[in-house]
NUTORPA-67608 format. One record per residue (C-alpha): residue in one letter; x, y, z. Coordinates in steps of 0.1 Angstrom, whole numbers, plus 5000, padded with zeros to 4 digits. Each point is the difference from the previous one (the first is absolute). Example, Ala and Ser with C-alpha at 12.3 -4.5 7.8 and 13.67 -1.06 7.14 Angstrom:
NUTORPA-67608
a512349555078s501450344993
end
This chain:
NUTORPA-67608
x504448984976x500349745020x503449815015x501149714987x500449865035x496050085006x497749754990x496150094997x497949745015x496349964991x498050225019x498449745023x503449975014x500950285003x497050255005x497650055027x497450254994x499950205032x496450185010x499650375002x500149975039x502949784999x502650264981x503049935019x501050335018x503950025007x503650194996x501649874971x503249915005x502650244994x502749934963x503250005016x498649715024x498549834974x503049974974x502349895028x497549745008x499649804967x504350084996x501650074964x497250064973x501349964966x501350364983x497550074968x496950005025x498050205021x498149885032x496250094998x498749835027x499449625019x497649784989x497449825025x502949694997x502650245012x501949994970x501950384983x497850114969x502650164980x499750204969x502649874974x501650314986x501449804969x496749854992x498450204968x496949805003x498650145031x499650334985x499050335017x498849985036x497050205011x498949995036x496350085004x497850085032x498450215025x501350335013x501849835028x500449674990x503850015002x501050054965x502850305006x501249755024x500749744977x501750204974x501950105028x500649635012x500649914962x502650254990x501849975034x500749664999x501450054963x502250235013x501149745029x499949684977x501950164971x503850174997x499750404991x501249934963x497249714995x496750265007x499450375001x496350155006x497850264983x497250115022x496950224997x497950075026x498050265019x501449975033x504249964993x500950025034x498749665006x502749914978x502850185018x501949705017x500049804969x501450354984x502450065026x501249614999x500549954963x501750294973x498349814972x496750175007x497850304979x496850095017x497850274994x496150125000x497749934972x498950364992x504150054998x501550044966x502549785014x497749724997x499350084964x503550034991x500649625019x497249914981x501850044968x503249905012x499149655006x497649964973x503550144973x501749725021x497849694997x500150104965x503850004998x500249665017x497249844983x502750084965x502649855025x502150335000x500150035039x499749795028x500350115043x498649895029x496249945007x498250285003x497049985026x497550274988x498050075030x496450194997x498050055033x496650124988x499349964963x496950214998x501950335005x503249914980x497049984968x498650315011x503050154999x501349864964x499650154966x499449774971x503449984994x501649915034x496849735005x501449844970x503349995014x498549845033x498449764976x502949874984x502449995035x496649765015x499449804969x503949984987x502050035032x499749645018x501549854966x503150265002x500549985039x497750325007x498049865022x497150225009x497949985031x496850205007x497550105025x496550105001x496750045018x496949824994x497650295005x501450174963x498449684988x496650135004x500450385002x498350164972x502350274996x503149835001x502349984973x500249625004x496449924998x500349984959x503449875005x499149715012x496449964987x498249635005x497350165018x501550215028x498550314989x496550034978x500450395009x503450144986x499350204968x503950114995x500949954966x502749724990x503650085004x502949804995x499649875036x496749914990x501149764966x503149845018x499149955034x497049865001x499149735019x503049885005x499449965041x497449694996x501849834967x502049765015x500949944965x503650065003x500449984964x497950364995x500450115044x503150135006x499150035035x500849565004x500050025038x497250195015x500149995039x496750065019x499850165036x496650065019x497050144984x497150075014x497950014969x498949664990x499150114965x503350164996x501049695014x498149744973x500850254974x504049935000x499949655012x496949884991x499049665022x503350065021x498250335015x499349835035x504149965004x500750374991x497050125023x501249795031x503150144999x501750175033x501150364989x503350135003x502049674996x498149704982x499650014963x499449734972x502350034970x498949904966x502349834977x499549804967x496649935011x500849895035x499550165032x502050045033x499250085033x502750185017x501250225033x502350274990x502750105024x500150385009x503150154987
end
């Protein structure tokens, strides 16, 4: 995920746990302002945020090993915003015939200026059969370029809420959206998902068996597809058997939620300032970062 121009320092460097009083309450600064400010960033990358050393956390399309990204947190935290920030500043780092985007969310008119600025774009809702259809589409074409039959651009496959794509799915379609989030980042699919903390610990949700490890004593659904191949893959950092190899963390209220995904790291994710500080998880290492609004 990371840059090679960004080097992680140890955490007593580099990390200063702030007290709940203490969140730091401000307008993040807007992406336009920011790019021009740190100047050329490479092509290949996407800006995420700025570390506490004022360095550009970029997300390296070309790197494989990084794997999917999901971005976890409280209603409110900021994660639509990041997407946004994330697929925005692909669009501005990269040429038209480098990246095209493949979006599903609830609310596509928060995706309208990037719509309207790129022609590379699909977007639809996940009840849609459109988003079944794209589905398939890009799970036929990692196939084909995993045989080496057909190569393109990088495709940025963009989900803002997973909870109600996976409600939405039949077995079929989930296994497509299996094989784009475990197969993609190794064929230049790169696939980048949001979703809340409280579907963690809702009983009735379809994620509580999904991702098992204790969130939910209470769900009595039976197993599913989603159930076999999903499962905990959120708190493996095990990037060998979690696809999802960069997790990134916004506020959360729940210290139990909290412990649950980051174990002795909790007190970072719970001092968190919602709407534009998040920790991002990568190969074992985590991050602190401000996020620019897009």
């Amino acid at each position: 995920m990371w840059s090679s121009e960004i080097e992680l320092v140890p955490e007593s460097q580099s990390e200063v746990n702030l007290p709940t009083e203490d969140k730091l309450t401000f307008d993040p600064p807007r992406l336009r302002a920011v790019l021009a400010d740190f100047g050329p960033l490479p092509q290949g990358t996407a800006f995420i945020g700025q570390t506490q050393l004022g360095q550009p956390l970029l997300f390296d399309l070309k790197d494989s090993t990084s794997g999917a990204i999901l971005i976890l947190g409280d209603p409110g935290c900021g994660k639509t915003s990041l997407l946004l920030t994330i697929l925005e500043s692909a669009h501005r780092l990269n040429r038209p015939d480098q990246i095209s985007f493949t979006i599903i969310a609830d609310q596509p008119y928060l995706f309208r200026e990037l719509e309207r600025a790129t022609v590379s774009l699909e977007i639809s809702r996940p009840y849609q059969v459109e988003a079944r259809d794209r589905l398939r589409k890009l799970a036929l074409l990692i196939e084909q370029r995993e045989c080496g039959r057909l190569c393109g651009p990088i495709i940025l496959f963009a989900v803002d809420g997973l909870p109600g794509l996976l409600d939405s799915l039949d077995d079929v379609s989930c296994y497509h959206l299996i094989k784009i989030i475990k197969a993609g980042p190794q064929v230049g699919v790169r696939p980048i998902l949001t979703m809340p903390t409280p579907t963690l610990t809702a009983p009735s949700s379809t994620l509580s068996p999904i991702l098992g490890n204790g969130f939910s004593q209470t769900q009595t659904a039976p197993p599913d597809l989603r159930t076999t191949c999903l499962s905990q893959w959120v708190v493996n950092e095990d990037i060998s058997s979690n696809p999802f190899g960069t997790v990134i963390f916004g506020a959360m209220a729940d210290l139990l939620v909290a412990k649950m995904l980051v174990g002795d790291d909790y007190s970072k994710i719970y001092s968190l300032s919602a709407g534009f500080e998040f920790y991002a998880r990568n190969r074992g290492r985590m991050l602190r970062f401000i996020a620019a609004s897009p």
